[in-house]
C-alpha positions as CSV (number, residue, x, y, z in Angstrom):
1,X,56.9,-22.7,-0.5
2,X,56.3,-24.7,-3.8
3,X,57.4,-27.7,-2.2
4,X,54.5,-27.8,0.4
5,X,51.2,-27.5,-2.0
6,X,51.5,-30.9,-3.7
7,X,50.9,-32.3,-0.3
8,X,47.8,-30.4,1.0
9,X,46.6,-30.4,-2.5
10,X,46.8,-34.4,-3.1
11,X,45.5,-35.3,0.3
12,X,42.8,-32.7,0.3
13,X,42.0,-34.5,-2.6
14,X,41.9,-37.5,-0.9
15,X,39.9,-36.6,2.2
16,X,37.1,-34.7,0.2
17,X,37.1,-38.0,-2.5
18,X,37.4,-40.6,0.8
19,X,34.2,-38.8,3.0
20,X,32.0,-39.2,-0.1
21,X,33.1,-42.9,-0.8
22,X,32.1,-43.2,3.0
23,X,29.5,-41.3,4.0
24,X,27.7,-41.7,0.7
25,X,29.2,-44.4,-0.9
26,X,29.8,-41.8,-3.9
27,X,32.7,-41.8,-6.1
28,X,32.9,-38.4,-7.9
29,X,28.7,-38.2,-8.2
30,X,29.1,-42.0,-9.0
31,X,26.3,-43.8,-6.8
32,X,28.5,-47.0,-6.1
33,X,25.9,-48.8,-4.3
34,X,23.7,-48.9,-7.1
35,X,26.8,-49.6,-9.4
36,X,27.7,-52.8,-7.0
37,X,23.8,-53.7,-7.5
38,X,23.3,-53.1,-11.4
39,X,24.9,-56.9,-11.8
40,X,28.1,-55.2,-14.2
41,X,31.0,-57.5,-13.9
42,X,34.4,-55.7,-12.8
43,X,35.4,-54.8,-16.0
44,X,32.5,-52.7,-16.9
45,X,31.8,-51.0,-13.5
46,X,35.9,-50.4,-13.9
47,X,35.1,-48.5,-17.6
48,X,31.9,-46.5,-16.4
49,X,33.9,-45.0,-13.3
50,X,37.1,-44.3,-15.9
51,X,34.8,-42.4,-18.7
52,X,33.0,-40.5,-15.3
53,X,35.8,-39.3,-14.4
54,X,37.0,-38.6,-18.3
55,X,34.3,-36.7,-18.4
56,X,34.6,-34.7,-15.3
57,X,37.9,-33.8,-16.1
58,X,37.2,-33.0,-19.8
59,X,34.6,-30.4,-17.8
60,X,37.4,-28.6,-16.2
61,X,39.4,-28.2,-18.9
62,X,36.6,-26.5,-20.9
63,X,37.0,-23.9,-18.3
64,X,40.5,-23.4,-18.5
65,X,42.2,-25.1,-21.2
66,X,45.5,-24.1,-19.9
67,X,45.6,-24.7,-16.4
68,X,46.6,-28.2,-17.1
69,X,49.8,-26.8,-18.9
70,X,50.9,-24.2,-16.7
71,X,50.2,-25.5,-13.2
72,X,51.4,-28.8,-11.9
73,X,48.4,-31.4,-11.3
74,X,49.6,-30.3,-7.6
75,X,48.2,-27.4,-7.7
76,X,45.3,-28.5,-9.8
77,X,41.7,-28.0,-8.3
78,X,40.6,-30.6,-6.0
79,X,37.9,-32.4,-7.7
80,X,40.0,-32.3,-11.0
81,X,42.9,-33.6,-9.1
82,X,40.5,-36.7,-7.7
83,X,38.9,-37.1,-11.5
84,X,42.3,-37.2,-13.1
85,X,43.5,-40.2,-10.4
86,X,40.4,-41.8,-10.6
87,X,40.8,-42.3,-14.3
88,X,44.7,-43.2,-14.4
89,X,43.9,-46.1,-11.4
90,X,40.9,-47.3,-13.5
91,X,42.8,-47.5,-16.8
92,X,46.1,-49.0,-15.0
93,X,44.1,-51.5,-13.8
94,X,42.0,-52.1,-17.0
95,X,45.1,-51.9,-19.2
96,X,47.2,-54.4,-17.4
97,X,44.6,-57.3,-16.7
98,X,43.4,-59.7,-18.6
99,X,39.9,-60.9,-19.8
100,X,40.1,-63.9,-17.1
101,X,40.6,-61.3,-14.1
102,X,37.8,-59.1,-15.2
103,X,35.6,-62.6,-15.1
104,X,36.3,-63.0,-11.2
105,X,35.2,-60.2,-8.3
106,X,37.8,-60.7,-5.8
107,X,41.0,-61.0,-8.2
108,X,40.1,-57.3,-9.2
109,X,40.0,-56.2,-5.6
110,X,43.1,-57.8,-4.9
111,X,44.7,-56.1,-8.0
112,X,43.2,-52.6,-6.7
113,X,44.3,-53.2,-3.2
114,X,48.1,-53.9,-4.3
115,X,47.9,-51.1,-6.3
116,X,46.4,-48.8,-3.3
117,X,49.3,-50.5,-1.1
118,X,51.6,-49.9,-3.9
119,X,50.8,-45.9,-3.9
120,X,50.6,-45.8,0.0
121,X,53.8,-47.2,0.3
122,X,55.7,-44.7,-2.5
123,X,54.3,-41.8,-0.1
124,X,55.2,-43.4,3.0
125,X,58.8,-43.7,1.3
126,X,59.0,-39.9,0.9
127,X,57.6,-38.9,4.3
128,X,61.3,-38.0,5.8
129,X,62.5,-36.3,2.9
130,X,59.1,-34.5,2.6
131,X,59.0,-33.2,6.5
132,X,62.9,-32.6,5.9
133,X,62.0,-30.3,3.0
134,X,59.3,-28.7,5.2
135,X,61.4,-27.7,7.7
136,X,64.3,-26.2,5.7
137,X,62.8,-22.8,4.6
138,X,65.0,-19.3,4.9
139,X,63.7,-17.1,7.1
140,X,62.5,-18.0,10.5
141,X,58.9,-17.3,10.1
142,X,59.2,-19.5,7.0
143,X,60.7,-22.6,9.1
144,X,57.9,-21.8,12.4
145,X,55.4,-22.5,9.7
146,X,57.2,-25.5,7.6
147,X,57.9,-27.1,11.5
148,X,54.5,-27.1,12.3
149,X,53.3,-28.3,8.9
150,X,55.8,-31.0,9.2
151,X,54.6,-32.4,12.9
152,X,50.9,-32.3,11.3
153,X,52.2,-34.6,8.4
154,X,54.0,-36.6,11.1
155,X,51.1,-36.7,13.5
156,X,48.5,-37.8,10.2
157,X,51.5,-40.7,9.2
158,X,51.6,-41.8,12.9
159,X,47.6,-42.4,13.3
160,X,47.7,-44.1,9.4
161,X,50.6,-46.2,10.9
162,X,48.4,-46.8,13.9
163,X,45.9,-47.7,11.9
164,X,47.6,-50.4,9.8
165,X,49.2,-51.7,12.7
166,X,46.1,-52.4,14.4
167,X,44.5,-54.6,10.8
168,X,45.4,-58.3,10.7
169,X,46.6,-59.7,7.3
């Protein structure tokens, strides 16, 4: 049963963080339309969405100091999980640059975009053993419910897949 949160968890996560980026171009409260139009260059709009989601995370441990200790960051609460990804992809990216990439637009989107392909890729890797895990429960009632979860995964990888397929490089 352990084995199964990490994966609602993450790509709840995801979903919640990806409907405010579209529907209102928001990034954890971040307004990024007026970020794109404030004239920063990448490297600062890259440091103001890392200390936003510092801070945010920073808030939730205020409330419980301990939860990051005794739970995994699976099981972490949703917008803490997206605030504590938001800041490790922002300080990657601003750790392993240098100054001439932060000068230029699209060689920071690029950087981001490998590193998104990068992470889609290492969970695309662990789909099989993930749905294998799913199914493999003790009891039957435990494997009805691990089956199903599994063919939701498989159905959600299968329109992703569709999805890439369709996108020319």
């Amino acid at each position: 049963m352990q084995e199964k949160t990490p994966q609602i968890s993450g790509g709840r996560a995801a979903e919640l963080v990806w409907l405010d980026v579209d529907l209102c171009y928001k990034w954890l409260d971040v307004d990024l339309q007026k970020t794109a139009t404030e004239g920063q260059n990448p490297k600062g709009v890259l440091e103001g969405l890392s200390e936003k989601a510092k801070q945010r995370f920073v808030e939730f441990r205020k409330k419980d100091p301990n939860a990051c200790l005794k739970d995994s960051p699976s099981n972490w609460p949703t917008n803490m999980l997206a605030a504590n990804c938001m800041y490790r992809v922002c300080q990657t990216l601003l750790q392993s640059s240098d100054s001439k990439a932060f000068e230029n637009s699209k060689t920071m989107f690029d950087r981001l975009s490998t590193m998104i392909a990068d992470i889609t890729s290492a969970c695309l890797t662990n789909l099989d053993r993930v749905i294998s895990m799913q199914c493999h429960h003790g009891t039957i009632e435990e494997r009805a419910a691990g089956v199903r979860s599994a063919i939701l995964l498989l159905g959600k990888a299968e329109s992703f897949l569709h999805i890439l397929r369709s996108q020319t490089l």
